[in-house]
N, C-alpha and C positions, 0 to 999 in steps of 0.2 A: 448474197452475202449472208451470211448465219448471224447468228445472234446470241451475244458471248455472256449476256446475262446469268445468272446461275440460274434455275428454274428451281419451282419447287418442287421436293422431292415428296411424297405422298407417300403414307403409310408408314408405321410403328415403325422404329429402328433405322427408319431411313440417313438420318442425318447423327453428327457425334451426338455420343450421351445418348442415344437409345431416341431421339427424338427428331421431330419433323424440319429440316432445313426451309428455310422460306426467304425468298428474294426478296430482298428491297426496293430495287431499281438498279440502274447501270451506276457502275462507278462505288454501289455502296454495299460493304459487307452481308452477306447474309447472315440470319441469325436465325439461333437455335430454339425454336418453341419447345417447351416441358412434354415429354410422352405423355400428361395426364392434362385435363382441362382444372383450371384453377378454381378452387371451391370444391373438391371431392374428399373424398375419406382421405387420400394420399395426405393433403394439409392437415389434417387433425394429427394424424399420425406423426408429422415433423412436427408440429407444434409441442405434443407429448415428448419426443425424443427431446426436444433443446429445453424442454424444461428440467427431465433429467438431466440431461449434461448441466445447465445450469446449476441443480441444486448440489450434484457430486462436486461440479468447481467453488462452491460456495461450501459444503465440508472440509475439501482440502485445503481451502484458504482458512478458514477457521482455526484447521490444526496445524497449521503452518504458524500463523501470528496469535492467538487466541487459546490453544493449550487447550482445544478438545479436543476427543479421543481421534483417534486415526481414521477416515473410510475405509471398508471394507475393499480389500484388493490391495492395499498401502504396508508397504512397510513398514513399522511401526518403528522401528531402530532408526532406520534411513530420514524418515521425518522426523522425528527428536533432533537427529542429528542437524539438517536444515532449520530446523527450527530457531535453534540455537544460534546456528551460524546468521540467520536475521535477525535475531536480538542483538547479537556481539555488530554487526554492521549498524546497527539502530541506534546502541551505545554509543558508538565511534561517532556518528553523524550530530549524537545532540551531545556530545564531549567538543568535537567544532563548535558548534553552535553555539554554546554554554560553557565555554573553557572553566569559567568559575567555578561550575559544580565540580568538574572532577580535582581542583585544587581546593576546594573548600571540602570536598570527601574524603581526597586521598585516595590510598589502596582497598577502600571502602563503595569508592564509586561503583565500577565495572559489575562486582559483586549485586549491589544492591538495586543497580539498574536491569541485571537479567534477572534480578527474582521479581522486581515490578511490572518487567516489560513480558514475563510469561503468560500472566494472563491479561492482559492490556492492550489489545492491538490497539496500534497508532491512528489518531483522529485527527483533525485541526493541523496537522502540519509538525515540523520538529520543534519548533519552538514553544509549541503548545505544549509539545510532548515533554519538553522541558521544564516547566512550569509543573504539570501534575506532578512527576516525578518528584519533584520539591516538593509539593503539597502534600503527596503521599508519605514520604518520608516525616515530613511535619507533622501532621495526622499520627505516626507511628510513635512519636516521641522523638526522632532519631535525627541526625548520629547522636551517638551517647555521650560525646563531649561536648558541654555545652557553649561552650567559644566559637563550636563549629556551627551547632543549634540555631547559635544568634545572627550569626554570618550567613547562615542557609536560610533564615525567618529576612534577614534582610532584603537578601538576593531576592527572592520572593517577591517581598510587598513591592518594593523597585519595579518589577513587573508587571504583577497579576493587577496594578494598576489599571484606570481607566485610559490612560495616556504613557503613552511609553517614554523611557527616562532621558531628559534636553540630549541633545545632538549637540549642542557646541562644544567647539574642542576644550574649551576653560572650563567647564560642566565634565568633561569626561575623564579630564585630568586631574579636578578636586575628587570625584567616585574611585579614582584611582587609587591616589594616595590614602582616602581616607579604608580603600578595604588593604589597602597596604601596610597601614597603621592598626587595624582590626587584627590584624594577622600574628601578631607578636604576643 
């Protein structure tokens, strides 16, 4: 009776991938040893390359969220244009998040959120994200109405607090009406 083991095949090339096939034992897969012994120049070499890729993917993330210039090989149009299109999704997510801000902005918001969010990539989460954007805007003087100013310096402190503001629904209901009453 023969013996349905795989055996090992020997020499360069023998097995996929350019490399040496080597049995297990019966019943269990063979697997693929590397054509190179581990620890030779070949590792330095893939270490070098993934650090390139790494840092090329660390440019184009940059100029994607972060409004530096383009890598070399990019399109510079095509990336404006994505770029963009994750701001305006960035917007949209902390306009959920933070309904207030774009009713205490207005047709102000969308605006003032892609000129912050262009060179700001997002840190901490959206909510964080929503927070700076206040501050930023605060810091800027802005909005230029100051009814809105006081409403947006409110929203703010409400927050940027140590403790986030009471959960009870009788607590959420007085914040309500009182930015409801703010609004007039």
């Amino acid at each position: 009776m023969a013996d349905e083991r795989p055996e090992a095949v020997t020499g360069a090339g023998g097995g996929p991938g350019g490399g040496d096939t080597a049995a297990a034992g019966p019943g269990v897969p063979a697997r693929t040893v590397p054509p190179y012994p581990v620890g030779t120049d070949t590792d330095t070499s893939t270490d070098a390359a993934r650090q390139r890729l790494a840092l090329a993917q660390t440019a184009l993330l940059s100029a994607l969220v972060a409004g530096t210039p383009a890598p070399e090989g990019f399109d510079r149009r095509r990336l404006r244009v994505q770029s963009r299109a994750l701001a305006a999704k960035r917007a949209a997510v902390v306009g959920r998040i933070a309904p207030e801000l774009p009713a205490i902005l207005g047709e102000e918001y969308r605006p003032a959120f892609l000129d912050y969010a262009r060179h700001r990539p997002l840190h901490g989460g959206h909510r964080q994200d929503a927070l700076d954007f206040a501050a930023h805007l605060l810091a800027q003087e802005r909005p230029a109405d100051p009814a809105a100013r006081r409403q947006l310096t409110r929203w703010w402190r409400d927050r940027a607090g140590p403790k986030p503001p009471p959960a009870r629904p009788a607590a959420r209901l007085v914040r309500a009406v009182r930015l409801a009453l703010h609004r007039r």
